[in-house]
N, C-alpha and C positions, 0 to 999 in steps of 0.2 A: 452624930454621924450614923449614916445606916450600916447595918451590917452585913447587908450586899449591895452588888451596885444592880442597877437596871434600866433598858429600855425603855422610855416611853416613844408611846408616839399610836398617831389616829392609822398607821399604815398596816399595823396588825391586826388578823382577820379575825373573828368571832372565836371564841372561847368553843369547847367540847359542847361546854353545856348552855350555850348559847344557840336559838335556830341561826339557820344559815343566811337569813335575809335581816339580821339583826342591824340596827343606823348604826352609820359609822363612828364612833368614839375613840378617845385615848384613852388607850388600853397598854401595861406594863407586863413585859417578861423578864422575868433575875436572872442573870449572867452565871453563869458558872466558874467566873476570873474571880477569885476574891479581889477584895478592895486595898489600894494602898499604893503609894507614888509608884513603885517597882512594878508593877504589876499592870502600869498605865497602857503600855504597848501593848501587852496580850488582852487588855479588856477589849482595847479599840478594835483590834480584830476581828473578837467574836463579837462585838456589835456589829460592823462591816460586814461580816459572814452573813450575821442575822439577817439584816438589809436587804443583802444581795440576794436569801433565800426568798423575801417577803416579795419582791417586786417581780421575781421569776417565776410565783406562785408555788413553791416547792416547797416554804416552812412551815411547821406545825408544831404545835403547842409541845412542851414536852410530858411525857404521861407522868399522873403524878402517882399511879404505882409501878412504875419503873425505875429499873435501876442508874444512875449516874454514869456515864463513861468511864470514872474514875476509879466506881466500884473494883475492885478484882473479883467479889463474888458472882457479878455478874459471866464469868465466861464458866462457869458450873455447867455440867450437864442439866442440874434440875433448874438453872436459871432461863438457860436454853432450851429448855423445853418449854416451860410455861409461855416461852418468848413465842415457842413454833404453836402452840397450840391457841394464843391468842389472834397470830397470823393468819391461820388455818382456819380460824371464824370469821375474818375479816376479809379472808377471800375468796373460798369455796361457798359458793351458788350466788357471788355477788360475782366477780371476775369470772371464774375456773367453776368448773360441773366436778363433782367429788370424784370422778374418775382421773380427769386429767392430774387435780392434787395429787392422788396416790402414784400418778404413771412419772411425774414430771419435777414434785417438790419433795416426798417423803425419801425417795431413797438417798439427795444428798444431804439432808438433813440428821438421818441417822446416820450418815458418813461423820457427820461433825459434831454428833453428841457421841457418838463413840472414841471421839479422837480426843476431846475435852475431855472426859471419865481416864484417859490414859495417865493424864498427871495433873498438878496443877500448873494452871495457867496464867501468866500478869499480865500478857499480851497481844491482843489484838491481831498483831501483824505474823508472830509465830504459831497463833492456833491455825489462823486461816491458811498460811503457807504452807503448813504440815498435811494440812487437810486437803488440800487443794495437789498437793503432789501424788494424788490417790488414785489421778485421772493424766493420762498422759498429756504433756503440753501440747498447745496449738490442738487440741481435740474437740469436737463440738460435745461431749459430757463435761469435759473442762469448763468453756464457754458457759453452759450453764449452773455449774454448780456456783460458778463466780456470780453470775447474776442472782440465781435464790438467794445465796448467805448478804449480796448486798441489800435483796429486799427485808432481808431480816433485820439487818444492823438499821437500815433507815427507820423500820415501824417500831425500836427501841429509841430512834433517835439517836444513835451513835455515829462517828465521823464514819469513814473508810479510808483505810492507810493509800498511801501514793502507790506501794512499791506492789502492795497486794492486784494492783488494779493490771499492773506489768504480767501477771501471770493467766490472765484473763484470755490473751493469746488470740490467731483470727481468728481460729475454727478450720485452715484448712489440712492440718495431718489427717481428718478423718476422709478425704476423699486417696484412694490408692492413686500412686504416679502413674502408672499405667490403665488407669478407669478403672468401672465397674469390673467384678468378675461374673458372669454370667454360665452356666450349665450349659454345656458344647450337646450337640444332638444324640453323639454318642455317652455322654455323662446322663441325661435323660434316660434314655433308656438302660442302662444300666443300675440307676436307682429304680428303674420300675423293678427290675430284678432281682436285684439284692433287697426289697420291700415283699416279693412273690414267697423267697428263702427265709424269710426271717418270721417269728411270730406274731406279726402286726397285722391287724385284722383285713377286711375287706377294705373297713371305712376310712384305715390312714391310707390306702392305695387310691382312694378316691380324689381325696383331698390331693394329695403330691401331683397327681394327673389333673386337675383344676389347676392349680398353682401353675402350674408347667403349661395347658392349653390357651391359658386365658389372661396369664402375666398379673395376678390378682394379685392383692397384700392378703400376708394370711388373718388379718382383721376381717377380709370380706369374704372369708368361705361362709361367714352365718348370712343367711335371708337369700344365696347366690342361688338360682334357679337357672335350669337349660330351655332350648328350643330349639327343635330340628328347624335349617334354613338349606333348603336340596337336600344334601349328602352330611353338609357341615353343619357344626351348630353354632348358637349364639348364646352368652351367659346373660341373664339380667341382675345387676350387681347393685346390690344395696350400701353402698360407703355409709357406715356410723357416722354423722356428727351433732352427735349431739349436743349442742349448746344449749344457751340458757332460753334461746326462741325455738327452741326442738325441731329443726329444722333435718331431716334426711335428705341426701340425693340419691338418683337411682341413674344408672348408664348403660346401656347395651356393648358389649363387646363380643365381635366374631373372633371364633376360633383359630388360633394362627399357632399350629403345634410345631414342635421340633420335628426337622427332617428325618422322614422315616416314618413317621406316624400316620395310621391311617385316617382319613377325612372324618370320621365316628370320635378318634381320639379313644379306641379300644371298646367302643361302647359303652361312652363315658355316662351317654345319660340315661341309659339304662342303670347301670350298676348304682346311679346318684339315687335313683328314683329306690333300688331294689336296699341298698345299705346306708346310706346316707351317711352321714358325718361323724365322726369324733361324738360322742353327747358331751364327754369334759372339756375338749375344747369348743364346743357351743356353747357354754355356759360362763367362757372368759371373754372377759372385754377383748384381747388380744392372743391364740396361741399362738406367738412368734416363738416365745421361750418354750414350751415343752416341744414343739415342732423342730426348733434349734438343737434341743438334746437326745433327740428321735434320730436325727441329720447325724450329727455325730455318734450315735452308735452305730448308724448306717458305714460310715466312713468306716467303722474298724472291724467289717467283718469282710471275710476275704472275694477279692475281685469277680466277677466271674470272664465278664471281656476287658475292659477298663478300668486302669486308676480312677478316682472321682478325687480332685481338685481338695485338698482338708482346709482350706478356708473358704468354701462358698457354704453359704448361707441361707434360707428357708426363703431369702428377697433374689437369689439366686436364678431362680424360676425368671422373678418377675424382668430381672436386668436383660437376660437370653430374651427374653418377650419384646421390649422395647427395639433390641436389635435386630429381631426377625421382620420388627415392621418397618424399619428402613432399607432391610434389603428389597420386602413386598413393593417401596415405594412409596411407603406414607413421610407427609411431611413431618415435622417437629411439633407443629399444632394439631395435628391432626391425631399423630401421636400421643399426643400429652390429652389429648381427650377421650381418647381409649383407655388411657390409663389412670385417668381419674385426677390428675394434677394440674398444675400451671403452664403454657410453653416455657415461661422461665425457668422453672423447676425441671423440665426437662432437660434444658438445655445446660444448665448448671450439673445436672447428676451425668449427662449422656452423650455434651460435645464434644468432649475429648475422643471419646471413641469413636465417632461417627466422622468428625470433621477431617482427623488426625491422616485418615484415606486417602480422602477428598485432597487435600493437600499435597500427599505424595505425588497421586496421578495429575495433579494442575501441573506442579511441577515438572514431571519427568517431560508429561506432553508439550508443554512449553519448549524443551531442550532438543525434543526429537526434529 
């Protein structure tokens, strides 16, 4: 009698270290049910399971220096690491460009190597649920943190609990009930103010006055150059996207400032050409974060005309942007292409507040 059970069958696809175009043959995988009349039902499953993954194309050999589902040593931090650092060669500059790894997989990875090093751990369904309550439910950081730790457990080859998959949520608490919030004309100019009063240089006044003229992400203040058009001007915006075909886009956007603002935009592209930008944040892939805690200390020093809003945010600019161009007139696409996105994605981040209007006055004019 053998001392494990296992699959055969011609349905199983090439070995690790077989090439990929290898003739097809019976080829055997060993079960992880041990063997023995009791144990009948739970083999047949995970044959069934197997099966079902071979013909879906989704199964893979199990690594043979990995650990067992069964292991308990496996939810260790340093098992977990080794796990993320194998992952992290299997994906970066094959999938993902090393930036995106760092922007979008490291930080909830060390969410869940720090939360494994808290104690020890026997189970699967209590590390992940611990770890995962770190991120508000229904949140799009939620959303993905659930997707990374799945990509994890799968390239260990481990199941994924039922109950953990519940927590995964749709993603929409991240959108506010009442839309974006955007920087009101008066909020604008009062951060140009309290940025005049404060010790930040020429060159963060530049930047905030981009952001605010031109509705840009603050990823596209680097490579943004001006040009006078009459009176007004127009940015040429460099969007980063770097992929693995290194592929840049470039977009023209006219000036569409907050009300009050002179057609120069303060003599914005003077001041661009005379001080230019941040040099530390030219040298990040993204300052949204140091601009976000620049924002906030801006918020805590005293008014000089106006409150400024304590939860708008460095995209704050760009939302007021979005909505100055539907009062201009522009459509949704036409919008979403000044802005550097999708009409979907427009529509998804900016109908609520545009439509919500529209709606009223349908109605009331209907009734009058």
């Amino acid at each position: 009698m053998r001392d494990r059970l296992r699959v055969v069958s011609a349905e199983l696809p090439p070995r690790p270290d077989e090439p990929a175009d290898a003739p097809t043959k019976r080829r055997a995988v060993t079960l992880k049910t041990a063997p023995g009349p009791a144990n009948g039902t739970e083999a047949l499953a995970e044959a069934s399971a197997i099966f079902d993954s071979v013909i879906a194309g989704t199964w893979r050999w199990p690594d043979p220096d990995g650990l067992d589902a069964d292991d308990a040593g496996r939810l260790s931090p340093k098992s977990l690491q080794a796990l993320v650092d194998r992952l992290e060669a299997k994906v970066v500059n094959e999938r993902v460009v090393p930036r995106t790894w760092k922007r979008t997989y490291v930080q909830y990875f060390r969410r869940l190597l720090e939360v494994a090093g808290s104690r020890a751990w026997q189970s699967d369904t209590d590390l992940l649920t611990e770890t995962l309550r770190h991120w508000k439910p229904n949140s799009r950081s939620r959303q993905q943190a659930h997707d990374r730790f799945r990509t994890l457990f799968k390239e260990a080859g481990w199941g994924w609990p039922e109950s953990v998959l519940e927590m995964r949520g749709n993603g929409k608490a991240a959108a506010p009930v009442a839309g974006v919030k955007g920087f009101t004309a008066a909020e604008s100019l009062e951060l140009r103010e309290r940025i005049k009063r404060s010790k930040l240089g020429p060159e963060s006044a530049v930047a905030w006055d981009l952001m605010a003229a031109f509705g840009i992400r603050p990823a596209e203040l680097k490579g943004i150059t001006l040009r006078k058009h009459g009176a007004s001007l127009v940015a040429v915006v460099k969007r980063e996207r770097t992929t693995l075909r290194g592929k840049e886009a470039y977009r023209e956007v006219p000036a569409a400032p907050p009300e009050g603002w002179p057609a120069d935009c303060f003599d914005l592209a003077a001041r661009l050409e005379k001080h230019g930008l941040p040099p530390r944040w030219m040298n990040m892939p993204d300052p949204s974060d140091p601009m976000g805690q620049q924002l906030k200390r801006l918020h805590k020093r005293a008014a000089v005309n106006v409150e400024i809003d304590p939860d708008l945010t460095p995209y704050g600019h760009r939302h007021a942007f979005a909505l100055r161009l539907a009062t201009l007139g522009c459509s949704y696409r036409e919008s979403a292409d000044l802005m550097g996105h999708s009409p979907a994605t427009h529509l998804l981040i900016y109908g609520q507040v545009l439509d919500t209007p529209k709606l009223i006055d349908k109605v009331l004019a209907a009734q009058a």
